[in-house]
TORTI-984179 format. One record per residue (C-alpha): residue number from 1; residue in three letters; x, y, z. Coordinates in steps of 0.02 Angstrom, whole numbers. Layout:
<pt n="NUM" res="ALA" X="X" Y="Y" Z="Z"/>
...
//
This chain:
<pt n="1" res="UNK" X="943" Y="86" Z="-1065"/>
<pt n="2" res="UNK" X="786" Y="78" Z="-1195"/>
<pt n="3" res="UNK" X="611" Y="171" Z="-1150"/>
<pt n="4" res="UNK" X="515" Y="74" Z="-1010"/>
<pt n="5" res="UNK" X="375" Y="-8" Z="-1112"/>
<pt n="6" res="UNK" X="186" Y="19" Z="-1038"/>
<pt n="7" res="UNK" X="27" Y="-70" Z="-1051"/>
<pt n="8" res="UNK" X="-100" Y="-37" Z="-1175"/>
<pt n="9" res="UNK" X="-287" Y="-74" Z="-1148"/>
<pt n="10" res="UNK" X="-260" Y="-229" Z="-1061"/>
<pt n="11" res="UNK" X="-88" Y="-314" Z="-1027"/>
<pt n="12" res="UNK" X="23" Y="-386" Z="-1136"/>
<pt n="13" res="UNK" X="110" Y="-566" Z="-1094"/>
<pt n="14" res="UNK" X="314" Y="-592" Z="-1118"/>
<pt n="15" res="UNK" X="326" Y="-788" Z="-1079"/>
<pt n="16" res="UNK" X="518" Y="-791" Z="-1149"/>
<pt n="17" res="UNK" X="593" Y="-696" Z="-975"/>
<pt n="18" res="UNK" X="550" Y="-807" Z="-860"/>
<pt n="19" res="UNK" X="626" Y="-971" Z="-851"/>
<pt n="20" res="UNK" X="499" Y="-1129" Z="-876"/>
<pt n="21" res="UNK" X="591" Y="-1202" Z="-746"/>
<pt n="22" res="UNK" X="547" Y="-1024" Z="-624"/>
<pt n="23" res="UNK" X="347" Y="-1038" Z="-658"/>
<pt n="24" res="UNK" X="355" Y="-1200" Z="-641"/>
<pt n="25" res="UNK" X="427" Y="-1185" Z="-444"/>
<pt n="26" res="UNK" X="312" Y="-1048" Z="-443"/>
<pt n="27" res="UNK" X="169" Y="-1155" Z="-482"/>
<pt n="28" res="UNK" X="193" Y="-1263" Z="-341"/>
<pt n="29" res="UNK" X="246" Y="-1161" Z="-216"/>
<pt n="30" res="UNK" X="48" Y="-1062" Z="-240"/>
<pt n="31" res="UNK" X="-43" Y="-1243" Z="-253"/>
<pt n="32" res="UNK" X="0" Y="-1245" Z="-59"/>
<pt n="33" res="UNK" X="-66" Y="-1100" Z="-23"/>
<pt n="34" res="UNK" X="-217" Y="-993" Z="-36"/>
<pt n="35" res="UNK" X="-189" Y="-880" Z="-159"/>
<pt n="36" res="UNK" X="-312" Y="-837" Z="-284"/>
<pt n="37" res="UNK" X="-212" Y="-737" Z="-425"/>
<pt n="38" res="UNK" X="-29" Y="-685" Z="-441"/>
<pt n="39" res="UNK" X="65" Y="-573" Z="-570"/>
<pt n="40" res="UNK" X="252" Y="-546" Z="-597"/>
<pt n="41" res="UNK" X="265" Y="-375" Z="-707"/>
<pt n="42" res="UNK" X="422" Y="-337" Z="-815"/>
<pt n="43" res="UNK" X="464" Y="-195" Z="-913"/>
<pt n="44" res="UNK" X="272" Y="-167" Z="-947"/>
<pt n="45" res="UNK" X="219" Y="-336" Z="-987"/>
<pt n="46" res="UNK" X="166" Y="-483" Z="-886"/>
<pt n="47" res="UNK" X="291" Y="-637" Z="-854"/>
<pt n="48" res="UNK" X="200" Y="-737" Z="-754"/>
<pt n="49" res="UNK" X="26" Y="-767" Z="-723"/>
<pt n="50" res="UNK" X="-95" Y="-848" Z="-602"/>
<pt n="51" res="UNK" X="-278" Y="-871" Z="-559"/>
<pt n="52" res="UNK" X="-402" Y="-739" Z="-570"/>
<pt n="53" res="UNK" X="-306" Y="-588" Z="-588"/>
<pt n="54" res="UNK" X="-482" Y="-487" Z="-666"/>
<pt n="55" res="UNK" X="-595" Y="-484" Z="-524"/>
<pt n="56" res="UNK" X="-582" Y="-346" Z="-401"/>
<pt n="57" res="UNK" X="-545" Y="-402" Z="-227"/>
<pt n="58" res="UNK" X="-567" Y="-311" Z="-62"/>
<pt n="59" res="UNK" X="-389" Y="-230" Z="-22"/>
<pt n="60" res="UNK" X="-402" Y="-206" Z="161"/>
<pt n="61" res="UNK" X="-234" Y="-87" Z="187"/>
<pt n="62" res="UNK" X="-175" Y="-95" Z="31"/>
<pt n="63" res="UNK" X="-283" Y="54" Z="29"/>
<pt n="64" res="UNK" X="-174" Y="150" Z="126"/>
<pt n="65" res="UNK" X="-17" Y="153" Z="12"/>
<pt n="66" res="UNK" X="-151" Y="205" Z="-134"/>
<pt n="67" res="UNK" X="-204" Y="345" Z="-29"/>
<pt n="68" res="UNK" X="-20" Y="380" Z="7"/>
<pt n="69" res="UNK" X="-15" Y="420" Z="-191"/>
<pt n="70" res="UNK" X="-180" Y="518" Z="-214"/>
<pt n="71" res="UNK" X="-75" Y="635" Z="-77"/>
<pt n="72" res="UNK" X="74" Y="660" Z="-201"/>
<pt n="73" res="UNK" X="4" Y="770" Z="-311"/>
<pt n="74" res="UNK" X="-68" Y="896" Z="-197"/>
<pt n="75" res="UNK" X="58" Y="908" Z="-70"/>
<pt n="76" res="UNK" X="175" Y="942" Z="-226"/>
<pt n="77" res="UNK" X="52" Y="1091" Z="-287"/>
<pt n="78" res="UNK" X="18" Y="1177" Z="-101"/>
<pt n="79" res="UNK" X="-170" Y="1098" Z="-86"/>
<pt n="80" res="UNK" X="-122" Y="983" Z="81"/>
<pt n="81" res="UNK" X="-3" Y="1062" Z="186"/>
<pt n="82" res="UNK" X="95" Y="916" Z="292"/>
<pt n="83" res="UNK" X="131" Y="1032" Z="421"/>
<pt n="84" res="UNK" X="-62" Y="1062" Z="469"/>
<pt n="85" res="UNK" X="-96" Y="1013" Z="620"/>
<pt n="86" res="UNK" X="-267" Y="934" Z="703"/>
<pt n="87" res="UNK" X="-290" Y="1085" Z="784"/>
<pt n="88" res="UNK" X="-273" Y="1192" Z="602"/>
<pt n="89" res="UNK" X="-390" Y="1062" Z="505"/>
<pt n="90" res="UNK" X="-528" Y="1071" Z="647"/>
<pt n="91" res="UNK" X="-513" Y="875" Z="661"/>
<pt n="92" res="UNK" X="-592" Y="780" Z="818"/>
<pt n="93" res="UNK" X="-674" Y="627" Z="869"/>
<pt n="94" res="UNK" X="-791" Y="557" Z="1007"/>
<pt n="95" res="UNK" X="-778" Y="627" Z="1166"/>
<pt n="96" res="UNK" X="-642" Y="737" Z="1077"/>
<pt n="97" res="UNK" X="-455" Y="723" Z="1087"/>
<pt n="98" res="UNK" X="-333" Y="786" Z="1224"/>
<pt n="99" res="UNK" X="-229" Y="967" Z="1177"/>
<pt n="100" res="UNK" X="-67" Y="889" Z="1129"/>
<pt n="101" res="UNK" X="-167" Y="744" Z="1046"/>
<pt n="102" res="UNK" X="-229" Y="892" Z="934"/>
<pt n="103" res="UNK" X="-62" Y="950" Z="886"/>
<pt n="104" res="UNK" X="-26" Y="779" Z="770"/>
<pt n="105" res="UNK" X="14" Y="846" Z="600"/>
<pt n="106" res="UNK" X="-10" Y="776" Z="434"/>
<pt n="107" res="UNK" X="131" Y="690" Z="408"/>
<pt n="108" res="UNK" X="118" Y="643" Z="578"/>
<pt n="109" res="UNK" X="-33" Y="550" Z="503"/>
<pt n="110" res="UNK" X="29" Y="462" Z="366"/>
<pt n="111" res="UNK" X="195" Y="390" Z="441"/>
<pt n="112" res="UNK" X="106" Y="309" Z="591"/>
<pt n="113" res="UNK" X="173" Y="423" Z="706"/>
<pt n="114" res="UNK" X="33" Y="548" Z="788"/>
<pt n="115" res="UNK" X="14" Y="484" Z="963"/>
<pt n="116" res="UNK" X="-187" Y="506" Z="935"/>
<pt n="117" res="UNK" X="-212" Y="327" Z="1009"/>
<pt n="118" res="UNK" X="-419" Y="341" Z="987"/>
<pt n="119" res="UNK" X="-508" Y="190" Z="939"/>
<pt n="120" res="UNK" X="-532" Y="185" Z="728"/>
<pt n="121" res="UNK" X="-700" Y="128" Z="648"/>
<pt n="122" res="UNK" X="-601" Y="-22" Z="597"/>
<pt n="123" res="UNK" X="-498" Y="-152" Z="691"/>
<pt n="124" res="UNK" X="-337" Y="-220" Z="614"/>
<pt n="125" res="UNK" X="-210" Y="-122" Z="699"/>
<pt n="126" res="UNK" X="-82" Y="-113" Z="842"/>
<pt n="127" res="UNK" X="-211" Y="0" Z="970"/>
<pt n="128" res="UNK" X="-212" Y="-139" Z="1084"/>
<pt n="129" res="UNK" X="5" Y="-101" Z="1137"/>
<pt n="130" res="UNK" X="-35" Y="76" Z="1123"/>
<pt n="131" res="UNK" X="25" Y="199" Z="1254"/>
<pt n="132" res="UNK" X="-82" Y="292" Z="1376"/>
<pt n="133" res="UNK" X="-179" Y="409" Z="1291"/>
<pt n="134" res="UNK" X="-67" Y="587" Z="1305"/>
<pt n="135" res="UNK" X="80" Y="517" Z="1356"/>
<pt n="136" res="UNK" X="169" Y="517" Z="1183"/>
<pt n="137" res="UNK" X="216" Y="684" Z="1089"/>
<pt n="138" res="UNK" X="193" Y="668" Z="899"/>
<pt n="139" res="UNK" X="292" Y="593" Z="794"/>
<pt n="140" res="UNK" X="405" Y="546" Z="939"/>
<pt n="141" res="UNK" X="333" Y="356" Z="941"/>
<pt n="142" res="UNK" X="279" Y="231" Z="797"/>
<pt n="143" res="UNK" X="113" Y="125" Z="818"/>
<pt n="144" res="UNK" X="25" Y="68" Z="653"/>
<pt n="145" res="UNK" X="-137" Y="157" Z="685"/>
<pt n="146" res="UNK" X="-294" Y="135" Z="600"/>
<pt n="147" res="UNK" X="-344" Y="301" Z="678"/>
<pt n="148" res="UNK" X="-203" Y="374" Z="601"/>
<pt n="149" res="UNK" X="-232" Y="324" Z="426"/>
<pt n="150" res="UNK" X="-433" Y="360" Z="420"/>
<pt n="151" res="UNK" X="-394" Y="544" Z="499"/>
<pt n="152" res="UNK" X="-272" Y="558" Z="356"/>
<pt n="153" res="UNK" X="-422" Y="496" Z="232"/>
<pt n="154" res="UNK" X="-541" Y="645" Z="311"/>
<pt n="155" res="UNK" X="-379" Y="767" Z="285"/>
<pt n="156" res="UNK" X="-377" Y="738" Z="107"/>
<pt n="157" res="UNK" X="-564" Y="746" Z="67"/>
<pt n="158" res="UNK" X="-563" Y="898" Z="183"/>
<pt n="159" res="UNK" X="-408" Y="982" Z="85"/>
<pt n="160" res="UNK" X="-453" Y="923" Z="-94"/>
<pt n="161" res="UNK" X="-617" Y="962" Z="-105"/>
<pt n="162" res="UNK" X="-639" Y="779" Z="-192"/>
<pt n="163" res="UNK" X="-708" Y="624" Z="-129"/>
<pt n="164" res="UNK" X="-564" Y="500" Z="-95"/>
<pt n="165" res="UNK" X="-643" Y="343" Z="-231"/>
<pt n="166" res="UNK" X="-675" Y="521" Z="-381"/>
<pt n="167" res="UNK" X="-483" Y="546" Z="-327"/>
<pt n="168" res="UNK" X="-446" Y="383" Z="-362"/>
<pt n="169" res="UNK" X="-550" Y="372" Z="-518"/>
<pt n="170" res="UNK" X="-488" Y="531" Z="-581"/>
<pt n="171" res="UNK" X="-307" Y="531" Z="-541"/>
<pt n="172" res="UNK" X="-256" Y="360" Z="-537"/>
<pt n="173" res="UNK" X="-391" Y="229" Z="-623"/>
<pt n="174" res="UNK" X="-426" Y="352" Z="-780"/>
<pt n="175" res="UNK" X="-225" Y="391" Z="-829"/>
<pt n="176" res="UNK" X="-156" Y="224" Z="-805"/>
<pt n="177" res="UNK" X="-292" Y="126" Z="-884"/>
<pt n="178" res="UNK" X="-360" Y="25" Z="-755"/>
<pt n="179" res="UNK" X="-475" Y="-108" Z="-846"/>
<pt n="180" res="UNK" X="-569" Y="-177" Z="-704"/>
<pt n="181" res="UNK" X="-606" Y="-9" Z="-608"/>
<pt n="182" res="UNK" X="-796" Y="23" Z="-548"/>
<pt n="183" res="UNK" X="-808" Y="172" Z="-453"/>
<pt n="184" res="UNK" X="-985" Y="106" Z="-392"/>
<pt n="185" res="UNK" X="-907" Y="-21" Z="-298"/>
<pt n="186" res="UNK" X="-797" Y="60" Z="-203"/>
<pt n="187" res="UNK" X="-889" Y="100" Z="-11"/>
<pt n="188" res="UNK" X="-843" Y="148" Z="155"/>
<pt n="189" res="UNK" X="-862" Y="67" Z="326"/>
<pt n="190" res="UNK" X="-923" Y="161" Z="470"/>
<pt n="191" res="UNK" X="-943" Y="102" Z="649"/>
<pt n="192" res="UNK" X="-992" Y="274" Z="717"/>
<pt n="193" res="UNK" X="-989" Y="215" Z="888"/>
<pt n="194" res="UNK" X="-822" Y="204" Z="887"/>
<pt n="195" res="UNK" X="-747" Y="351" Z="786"/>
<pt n="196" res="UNK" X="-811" Y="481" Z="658"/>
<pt n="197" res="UNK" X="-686" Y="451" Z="530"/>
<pt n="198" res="UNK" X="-735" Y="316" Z="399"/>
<pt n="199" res="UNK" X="-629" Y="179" Z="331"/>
<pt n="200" res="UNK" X="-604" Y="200" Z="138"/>
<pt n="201" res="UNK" X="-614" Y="39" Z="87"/>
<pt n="202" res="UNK" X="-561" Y="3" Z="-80"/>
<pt n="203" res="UNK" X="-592" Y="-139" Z="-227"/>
<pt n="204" res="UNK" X="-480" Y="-167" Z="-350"/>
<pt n="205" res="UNK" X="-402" Y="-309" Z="-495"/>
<pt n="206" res="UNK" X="-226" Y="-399" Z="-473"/>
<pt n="207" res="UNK" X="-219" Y="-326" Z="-654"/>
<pt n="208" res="UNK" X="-249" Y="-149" Z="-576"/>
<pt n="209" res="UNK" X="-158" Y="-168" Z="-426"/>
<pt n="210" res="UNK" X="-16" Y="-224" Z="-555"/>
<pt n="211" res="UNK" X="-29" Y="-40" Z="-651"/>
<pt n="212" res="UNK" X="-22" Y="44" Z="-490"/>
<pt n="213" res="UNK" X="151" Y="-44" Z="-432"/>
<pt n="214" res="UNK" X="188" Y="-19" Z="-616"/>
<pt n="215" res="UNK" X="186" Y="164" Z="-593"/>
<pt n="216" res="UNK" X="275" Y="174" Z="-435"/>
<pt n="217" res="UNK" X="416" Y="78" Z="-523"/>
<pt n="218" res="UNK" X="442" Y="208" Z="-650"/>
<pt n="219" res="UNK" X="421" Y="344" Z="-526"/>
<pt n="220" res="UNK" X="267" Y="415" Z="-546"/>
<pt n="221" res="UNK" X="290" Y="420" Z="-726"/>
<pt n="222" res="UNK" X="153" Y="336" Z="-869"/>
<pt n="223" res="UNK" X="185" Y="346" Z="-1057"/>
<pt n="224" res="UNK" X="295" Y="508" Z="-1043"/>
<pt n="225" res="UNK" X="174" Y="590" Z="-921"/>
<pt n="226" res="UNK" X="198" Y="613" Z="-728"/>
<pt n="227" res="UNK" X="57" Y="572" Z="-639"/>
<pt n="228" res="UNK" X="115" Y="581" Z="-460"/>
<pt n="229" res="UNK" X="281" Y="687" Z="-416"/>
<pt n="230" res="UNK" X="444" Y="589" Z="-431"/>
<pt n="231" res="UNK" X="509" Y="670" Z="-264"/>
<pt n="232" res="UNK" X="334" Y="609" Z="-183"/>
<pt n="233" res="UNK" X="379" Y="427" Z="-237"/>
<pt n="234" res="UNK" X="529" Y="437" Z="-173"/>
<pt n="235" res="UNK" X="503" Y="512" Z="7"/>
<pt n="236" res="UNK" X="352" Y="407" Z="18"/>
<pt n="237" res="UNK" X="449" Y="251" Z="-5"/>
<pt n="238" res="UNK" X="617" Y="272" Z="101"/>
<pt n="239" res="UNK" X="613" Y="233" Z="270"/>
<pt n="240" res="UNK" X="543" Y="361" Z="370"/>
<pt n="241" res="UNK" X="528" Y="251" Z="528"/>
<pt n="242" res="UNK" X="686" Y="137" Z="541"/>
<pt n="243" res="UNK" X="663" Y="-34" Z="612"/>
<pt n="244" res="UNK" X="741" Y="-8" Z="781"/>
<pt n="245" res="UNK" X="592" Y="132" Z="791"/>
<pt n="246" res="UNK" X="439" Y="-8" Z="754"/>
<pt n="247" res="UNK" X="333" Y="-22" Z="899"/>
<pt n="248" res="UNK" X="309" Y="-154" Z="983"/>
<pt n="249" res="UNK" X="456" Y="-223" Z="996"/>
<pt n="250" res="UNK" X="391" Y="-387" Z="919"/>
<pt n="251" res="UNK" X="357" Y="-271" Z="743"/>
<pt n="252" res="UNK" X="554" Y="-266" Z="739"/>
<pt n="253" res="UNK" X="573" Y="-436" Z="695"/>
<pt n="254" res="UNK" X="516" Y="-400" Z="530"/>
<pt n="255" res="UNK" X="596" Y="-343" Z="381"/>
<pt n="256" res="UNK" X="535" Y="-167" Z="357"/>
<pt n="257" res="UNK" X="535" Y="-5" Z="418"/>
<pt n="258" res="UNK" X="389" Y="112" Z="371"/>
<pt n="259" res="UNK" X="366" Y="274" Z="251"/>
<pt n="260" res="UNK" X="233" Y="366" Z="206"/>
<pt n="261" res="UNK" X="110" Y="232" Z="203"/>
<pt n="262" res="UNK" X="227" Y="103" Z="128"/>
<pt n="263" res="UNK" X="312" Y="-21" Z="206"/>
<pt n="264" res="UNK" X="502" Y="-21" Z="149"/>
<pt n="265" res="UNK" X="625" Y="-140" Z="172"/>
<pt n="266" res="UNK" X="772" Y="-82" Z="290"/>
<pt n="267" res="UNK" X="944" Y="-144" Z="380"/>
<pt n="268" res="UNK" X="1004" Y="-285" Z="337"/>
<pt n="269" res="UNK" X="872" Y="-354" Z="245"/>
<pt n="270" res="UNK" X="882" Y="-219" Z="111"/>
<pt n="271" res="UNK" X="1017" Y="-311" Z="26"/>
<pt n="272" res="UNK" X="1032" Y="-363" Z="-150"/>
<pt n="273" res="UNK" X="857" Y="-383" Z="-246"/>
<pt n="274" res="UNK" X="780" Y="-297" Z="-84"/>
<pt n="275" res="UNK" X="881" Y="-150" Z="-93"/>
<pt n="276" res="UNK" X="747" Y="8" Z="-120"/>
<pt n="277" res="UNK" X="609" Y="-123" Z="-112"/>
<pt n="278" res="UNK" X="437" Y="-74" Z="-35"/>
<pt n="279" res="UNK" X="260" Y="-152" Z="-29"/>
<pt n="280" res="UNK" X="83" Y="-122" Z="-2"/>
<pt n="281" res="UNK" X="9" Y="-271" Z="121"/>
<pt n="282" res="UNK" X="-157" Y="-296" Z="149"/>
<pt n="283" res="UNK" X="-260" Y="-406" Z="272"/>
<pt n="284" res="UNK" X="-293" Y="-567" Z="193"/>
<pt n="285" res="UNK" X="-151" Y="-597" Z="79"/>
<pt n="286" res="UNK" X="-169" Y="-435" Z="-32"/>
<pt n="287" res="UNK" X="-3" Y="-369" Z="-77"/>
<pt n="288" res="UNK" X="87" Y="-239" Z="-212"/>
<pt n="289" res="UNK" X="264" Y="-265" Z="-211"/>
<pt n="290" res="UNK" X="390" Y="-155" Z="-297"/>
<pt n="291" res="UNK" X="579" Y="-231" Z="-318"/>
<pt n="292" res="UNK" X="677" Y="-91" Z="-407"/>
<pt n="293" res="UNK" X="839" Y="-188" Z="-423"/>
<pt n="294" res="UNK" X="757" Y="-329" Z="-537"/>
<pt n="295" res="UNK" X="631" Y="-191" Z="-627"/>
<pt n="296" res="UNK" X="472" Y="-309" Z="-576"/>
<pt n="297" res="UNK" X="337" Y="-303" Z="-489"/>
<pt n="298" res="UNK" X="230" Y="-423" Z="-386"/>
<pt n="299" res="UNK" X="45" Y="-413" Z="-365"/>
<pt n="300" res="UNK" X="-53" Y="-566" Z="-249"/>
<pt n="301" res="UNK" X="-220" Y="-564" Z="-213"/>
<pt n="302" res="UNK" X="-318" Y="-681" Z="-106"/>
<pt n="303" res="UNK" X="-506" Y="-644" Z="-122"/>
<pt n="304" res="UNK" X="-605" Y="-613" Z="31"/>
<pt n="305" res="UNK" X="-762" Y="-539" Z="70"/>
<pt n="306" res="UNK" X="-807" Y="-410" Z="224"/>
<pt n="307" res="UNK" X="-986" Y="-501" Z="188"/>
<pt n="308" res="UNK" X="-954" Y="-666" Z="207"/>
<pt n="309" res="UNK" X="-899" Y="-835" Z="89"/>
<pt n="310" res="UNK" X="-790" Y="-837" Z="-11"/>
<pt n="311" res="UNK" X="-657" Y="-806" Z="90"/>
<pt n="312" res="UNK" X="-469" Y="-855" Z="61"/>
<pt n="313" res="UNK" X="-344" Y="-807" Z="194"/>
<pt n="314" res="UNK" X="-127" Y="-826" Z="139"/>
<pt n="315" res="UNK" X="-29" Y="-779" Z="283"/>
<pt n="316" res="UNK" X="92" Y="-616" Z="265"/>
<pt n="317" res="UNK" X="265" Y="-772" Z="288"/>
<pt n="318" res="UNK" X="174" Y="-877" Z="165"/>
<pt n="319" res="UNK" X="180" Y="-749" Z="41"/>
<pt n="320" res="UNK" X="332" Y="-694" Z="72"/>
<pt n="321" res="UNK" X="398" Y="-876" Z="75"/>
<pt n="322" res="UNK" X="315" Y="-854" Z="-94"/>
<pt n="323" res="UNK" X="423" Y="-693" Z="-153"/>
<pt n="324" res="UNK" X="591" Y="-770" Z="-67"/>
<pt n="325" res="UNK" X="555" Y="-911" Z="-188"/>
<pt n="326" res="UNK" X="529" Y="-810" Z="-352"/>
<pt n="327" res="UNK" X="694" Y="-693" Z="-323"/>
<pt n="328" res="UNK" X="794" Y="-866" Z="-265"/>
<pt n="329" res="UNK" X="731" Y="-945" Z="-440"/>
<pt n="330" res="UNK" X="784" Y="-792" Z="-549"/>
<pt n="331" res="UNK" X="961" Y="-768" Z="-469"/>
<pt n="332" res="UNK" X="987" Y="-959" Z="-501"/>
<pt n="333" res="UNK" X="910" Y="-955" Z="-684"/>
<pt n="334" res="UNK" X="962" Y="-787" Z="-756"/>
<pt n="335" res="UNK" X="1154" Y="-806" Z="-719"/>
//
């Protein structure tokens, strides 16, 4: 198998791969819905194309698989310890948490499974099925937690020594390229009322987002150098929580099971070009998904602002209607 090929300063386009009859289902399958720019990625260069792929959009949770591979590095070198607990880091919140609430480790943390079930400075996530407060020992139960993954934000500022968006700067936007990045634009939300621990919201391209699933794809690996540990890709994106694990039970109905901030197809849906397939998803219609067994990538964005118009909204079955579509076309085209 030849050298995967990378992007240079900006991405380069490959319009023989993909069928004209593909982009052309492609094409109308998007004009139905929301989306605002779309990118297929193969071997390095871009294959299909759509929208406005150069403006950063707000990522909503996408956020927290990018966190999931600032993490890599420094868990492989001994700076974040998974095995911390709470308790060790000196982490709390308002009115403060309940002893075996305190004994949530880090890993805990970033697989959705601490049974801290404290209101987060953000809504979004399953708190409303939680279970009573105490009642579940961690890492015994899975609830997608914004709690969880903010704490796990305040872990790795606390254990770094860096500032999540210089992290991201430094050790992702910086070695891969990213053309679009603006560190100035990246901000936090805070409803202190609710919790001490800050969202880290994040801004990023389609184009960006594209060298990010880019990187996973090769395995932590850009132009010969490894930026994040191959074992860390890896165990961040095989199913740490199985499906018949997802709480509530309506979350089973889905296709995935969860990793370390991932989500990652499992059972019988991770068949054929699903098979070691994982994805990013963030509120909105903001996705990053990696599909090993064809060597692409996906990257849709719909833009929407926390401050108001313009706002674009693609639903998370409309989208993947959307990526059904685009591995149906290339089985039937590329036989």
């Amino acid at each position: 198998m030849p050298d995967p090929m990378f992007p240079g300063k900006s991405w380069e386009f490959n319009k023989i791969w993909l069928p004209e009859e593909v982009a052309e289902q492609i094409d109308i399958f998007v004009s139905t819905i929301d989306t605002t720019g779309l990118l297929i990625i193969k071997n390095g260069k871009v294959v299909y194309e759509y929208g406005n792929v150069r403006e950063p959009v707000y990522l909503g949770s996408v956020r927290k698989s990018i966190l999931s591979m600032l993490y890599g590095p420094y868990v492989a070198n001994g700076t974040i310890n998974l095995n911390y607990t709470l308790k060790d880091l000196g982490i709390s919140d308002i009115g403060g948490l309940l002893p075996i609430e305190k004994q949530a480790t880090v890993i805990n943390l970033i697989t959705s499974r601490s049974g801290v079930y404290h209101p987060a400075s953000n809504d979004g996530d399953l708190l409303e099925y939680a279970p009573k407060r105490g009642s579940k020992k961690q890492g015994s139960y899975w609830l997608y937690s914004n709690w969880d993954f903010n704490a796990a934000g305040v872990v790795f500022e606390r254990l770094t020594g860096k500032n999540i968006y210089d992290a991201l700067q430094d050790d992702l936007a910086i070695p891969i390229g990213m053309q679009d990045f603006d560190r100035e634009q990246q901000r936090k939300y805070h409803n202190q009322e609710r919790s001490q621990h800050a969202t880290y919201s994040m801004w990023l391209s389609a184009q960006d987002m594209a060298r990010l699933g880019y990187l996973m794809l090769r395995n932590g690996k850009w132009e010969g150098r490894q930026i994040i540990p191959h074992k860390w890709v890896q165990s961040s994106t095989t199913v740490f929580t199985p499906i018949e694990e997802m709480n509530p039970e309506f979350m089973r109905s889905l296709p995935f099971g969860y990793g370390y901030m991932w989500w990652v197809w499992d059972g019988p849906n991770a068949i054929g070009s699903y098979k070691y397939a994982y994805t990013a998803s963030g509120v909105h219609g903001q996705f990053i998904t990696v599909l090993p067994e064809l060597d692409i990538v996906v990257v849709h964005v719909a833009y929407w602002s926390p401050e108001g118009a313009p706002r674009h909204h693609v639903k998370n079955s409309e989208y993947y209607g959307l990526l059904d579509l685009i591995i149906k076309s290339l089985a039937i085209y590329n036989k």
